[in-house]
C-alpha positions, -999 to 999 in steps of 0.1 A, spaced: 352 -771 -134 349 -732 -125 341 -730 -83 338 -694 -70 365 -689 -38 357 -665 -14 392 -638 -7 402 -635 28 402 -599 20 384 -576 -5 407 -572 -35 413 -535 -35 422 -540 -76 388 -551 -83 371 -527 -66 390 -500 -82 388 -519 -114 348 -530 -112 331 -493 -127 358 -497 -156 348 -532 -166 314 -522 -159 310 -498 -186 334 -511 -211 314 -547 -206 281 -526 -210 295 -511 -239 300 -543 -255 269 -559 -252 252 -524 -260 268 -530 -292 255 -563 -298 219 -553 -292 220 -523 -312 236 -548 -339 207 -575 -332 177 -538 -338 196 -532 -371 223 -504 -361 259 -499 -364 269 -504 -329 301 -490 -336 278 -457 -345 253 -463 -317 284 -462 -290 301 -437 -308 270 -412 -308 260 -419 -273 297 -413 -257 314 -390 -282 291 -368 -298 280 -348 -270 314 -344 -258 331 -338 -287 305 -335 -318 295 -307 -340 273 -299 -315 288 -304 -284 290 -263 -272 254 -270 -269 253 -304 -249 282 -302 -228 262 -276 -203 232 -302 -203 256 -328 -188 254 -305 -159 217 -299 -161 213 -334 -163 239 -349 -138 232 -325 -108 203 -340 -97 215 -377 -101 244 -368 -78 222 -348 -55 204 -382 -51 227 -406 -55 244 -391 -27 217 -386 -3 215 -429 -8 251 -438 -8 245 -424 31 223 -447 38 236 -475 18 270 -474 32 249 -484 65 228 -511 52 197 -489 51 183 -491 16 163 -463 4 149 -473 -28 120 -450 -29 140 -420 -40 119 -413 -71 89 -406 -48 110 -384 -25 121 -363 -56 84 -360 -66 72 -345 -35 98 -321 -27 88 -312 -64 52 -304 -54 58 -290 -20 85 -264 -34 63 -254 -64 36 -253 -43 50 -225 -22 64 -207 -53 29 -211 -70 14 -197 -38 28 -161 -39 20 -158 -78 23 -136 -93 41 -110 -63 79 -105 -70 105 -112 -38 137 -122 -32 128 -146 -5 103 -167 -26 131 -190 -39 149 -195 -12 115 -207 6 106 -229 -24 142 -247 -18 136 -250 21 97 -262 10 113 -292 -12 140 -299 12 117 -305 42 89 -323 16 113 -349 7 126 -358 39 94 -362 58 84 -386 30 118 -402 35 109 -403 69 76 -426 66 95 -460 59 120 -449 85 96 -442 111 77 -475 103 108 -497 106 118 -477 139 82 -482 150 71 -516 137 103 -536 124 88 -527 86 111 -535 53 125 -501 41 127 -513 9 91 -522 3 74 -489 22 101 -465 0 91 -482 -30 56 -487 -21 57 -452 -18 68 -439 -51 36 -450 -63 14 -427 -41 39 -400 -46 27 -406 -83 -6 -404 -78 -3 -374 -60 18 -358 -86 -13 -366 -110 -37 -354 -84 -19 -315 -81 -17 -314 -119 -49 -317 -124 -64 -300 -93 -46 -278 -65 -19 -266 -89 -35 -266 -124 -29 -235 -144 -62 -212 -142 -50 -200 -169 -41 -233 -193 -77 -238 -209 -81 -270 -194 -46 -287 -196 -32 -303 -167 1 -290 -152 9 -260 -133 21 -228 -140 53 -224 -156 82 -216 -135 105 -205 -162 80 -176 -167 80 -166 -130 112 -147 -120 109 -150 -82 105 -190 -88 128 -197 -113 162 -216 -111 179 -199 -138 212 -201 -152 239 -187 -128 260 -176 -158 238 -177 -193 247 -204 -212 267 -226 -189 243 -250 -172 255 -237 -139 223 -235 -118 214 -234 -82 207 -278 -88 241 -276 -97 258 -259 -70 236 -278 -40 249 -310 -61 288 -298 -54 278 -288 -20 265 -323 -13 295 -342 -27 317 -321 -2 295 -324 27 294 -362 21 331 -365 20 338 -347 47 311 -367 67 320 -395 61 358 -387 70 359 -362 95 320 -368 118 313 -392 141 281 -396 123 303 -404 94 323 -430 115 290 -446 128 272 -451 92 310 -468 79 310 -489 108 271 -503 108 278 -515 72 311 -532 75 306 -544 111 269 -544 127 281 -565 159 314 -541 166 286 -508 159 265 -525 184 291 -527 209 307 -499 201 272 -477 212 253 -470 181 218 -462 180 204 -481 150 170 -467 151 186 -430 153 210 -439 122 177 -449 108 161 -421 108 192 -396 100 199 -415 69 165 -421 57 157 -385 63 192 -367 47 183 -389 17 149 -377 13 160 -344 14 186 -343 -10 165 -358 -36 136 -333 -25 161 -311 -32 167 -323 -67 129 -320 -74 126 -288 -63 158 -276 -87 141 -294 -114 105 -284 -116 119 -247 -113 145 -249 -136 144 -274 -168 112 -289 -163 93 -256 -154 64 -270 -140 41 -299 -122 28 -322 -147 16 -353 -144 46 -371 -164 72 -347 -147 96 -376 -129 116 -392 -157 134 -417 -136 162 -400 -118 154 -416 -86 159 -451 -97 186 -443 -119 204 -423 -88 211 -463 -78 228 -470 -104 250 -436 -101 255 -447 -63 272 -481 -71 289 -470 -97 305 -438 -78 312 -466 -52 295 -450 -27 321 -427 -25 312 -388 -35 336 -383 -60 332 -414 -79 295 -404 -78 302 -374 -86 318 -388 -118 295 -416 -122 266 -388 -121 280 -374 -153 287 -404 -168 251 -412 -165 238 -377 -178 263 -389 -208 238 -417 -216 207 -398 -210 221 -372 -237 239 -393 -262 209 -414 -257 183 -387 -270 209 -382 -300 211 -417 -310 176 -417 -308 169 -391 -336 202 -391 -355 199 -434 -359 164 -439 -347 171 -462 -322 138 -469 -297 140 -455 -264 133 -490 -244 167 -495 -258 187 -470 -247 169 -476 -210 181 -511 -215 215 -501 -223 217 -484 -191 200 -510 -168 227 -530 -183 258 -509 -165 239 -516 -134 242 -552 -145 274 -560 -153 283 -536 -121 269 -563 -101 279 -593 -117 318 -579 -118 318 -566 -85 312 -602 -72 353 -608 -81 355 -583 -58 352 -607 -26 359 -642 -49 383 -657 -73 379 -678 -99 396 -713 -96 396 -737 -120 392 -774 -108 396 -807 -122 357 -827 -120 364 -859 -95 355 -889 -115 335 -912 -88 
């Protein structure tokens, strides 16, 4: 008989081990569905992991593992804060959307006039737009003992709805004949998140992503803050004693997250998106959790784990036309690394025994 026995300790191989298995266990049973739709899942795996890496035309998709894993990690790590302290922001996606509207809002607003300061004014805008509506569940559970988890999510949906409501009102183009979305960015020099170097995938998204991996580390290893958000998650009662404000932690986390993935709408909507439309979030905000427990919570393992994810997301879209596999599929492929992340990370704090059945 198989009986689960809890470790005295966390195994420090497992947890090392866990994002390996993960993916190679994901990798596996992507195989087997791609075989079950009619594929070659040696092709399908091959195409979503090598080809943009190393394919005919990888100069082309390497700098959109950048374009595409900058905001993960901008995201990813905003949660890992407050995951780390048992404060679970899953409402991300909704964050992301209105630091979108609130940072093309302001860019929108000084169209068409030309200044250096408009950008740097549209990044402030989705900063401060993401964290005050990171700040509504953490207010509420300050406040009123509310479930972070349910207001965040709750909220992604009325995020949505307002996304839908600027694209087709406040922010419509005057100029688009009747089409919903805004203005495009791309066009708009003084709003644009261009390119830092032509060609690279280097953009602004980019280099507040690297600045957010450093700030995290050295947070969480060299701040008090750092020390208090460690020691809520591993030990509640010794945080307690040891003078921690919970409802203060509350709000800090809840509100850095918030801004970070404002931040990673804002870089978005003015760079490869270009603009507000009403199908402009593709996910990033629920797929940051996945990048979070993958990385470990830790910001270089995020950091990696961010462009491992952006891997999927592009060899996904080339296995798509190349082999015509659906797109539910590849989502599915990915839900499964979060998964088998789980499931293995349970050997983590148990081991596996083997016991004879007691015959009565």
């Amino acid at each position: 008989m198989i009986r689960l026995e809890k470790r005295p300790q966390p195994s420090r191989l497992w947890s090392a081990a866990t994002p390996v298995v993960a993916v190679l266990a994901t990798m596996v049973a992507g195989g087997i569905l791609f075989a079950m739709l009619g594929k070659d899942p040696v092709l399908a795996i091959r195409t979503i992991f090598w080809e943009p890496l190393f394919g005919e035309f990888s100069f082309f998709y390497r700098p959109q593992l950048l374009i595409k894993g900058a905001p993960l990690v901008l995201i990813a790590i905003g949660l890992s804060l407050g995951f780390k302290a048992g404060i679970w922001n899953i409402g991300a996606e909704g964050q992301y959307i209105v630091g979108a509207i609130v940072g093309a809002g302001i860019g929108l607003a000084f169209y068409p006039m030309e200044a250096w300061y408009i950008f740097p004014m549209m990044v402030l805008g989705g900063a401060v737009g993401g964290m005050l509506w990171g700040l509504i569940p953490a207010i509420l559970k300050v406040r009123f003992g509310t479930n972070e988890i349910l207001v965040s999510l709750m909220l992604v949906y009325v995020a949505e709805q307002l996304l839908a409501k600027m694209a087709l009102g406040l922010l419509k183009n005057p100029e688009g004949f009747g089409f919903p979305g805004s203005r495009n960015l791309q066009q708009y020099p003084s709003a644009h998140n261009a390119e830092i170097i032509a060609g690279s995938g280097v953009h602004w998204g980019v280099v507040a992503a690297m600045i957010a991996v450093i700030f995290a580390y050295v947070l969480l290893n060299r701040h008090m803050l750092g020390f208090q958000i460690r020691l809520t998650g591993e030990a509640p009662r010794a945080a307690r004693f040891a003078g921690v404000n919970p409802a203060r932690l509350i709000l800090v986390c809840l509100g850095l997250s918030g801004a970070l993935a404002g931040l990673a709408g804002l870089f978005e909507v003015a760079g490869p998106a270009g603009r507000i439309t009403i199908d402009f979030n593709v996910g990033y905000g629920f797929t940051a959790i996945i990048v979070a427990f993958l990385g470990r919570l830790h910001p270089v393992g995020i950091l990696l784990a961010g462009l491992l994810m952006a891997l999927t997301y592009i060899g996904g879209d080339i296995a798509q036309s190349q082999l015509g596999l659906p797109a539910a599929s590849i989502q599915v492929f990915q839900g499964m690394l979060l998964f088998f992340l789980l499931a293995v990370d349970l050997l983590t704090n148990y081991r596996v025994r083997m016991t004879r059945r007691e015959v009565a």
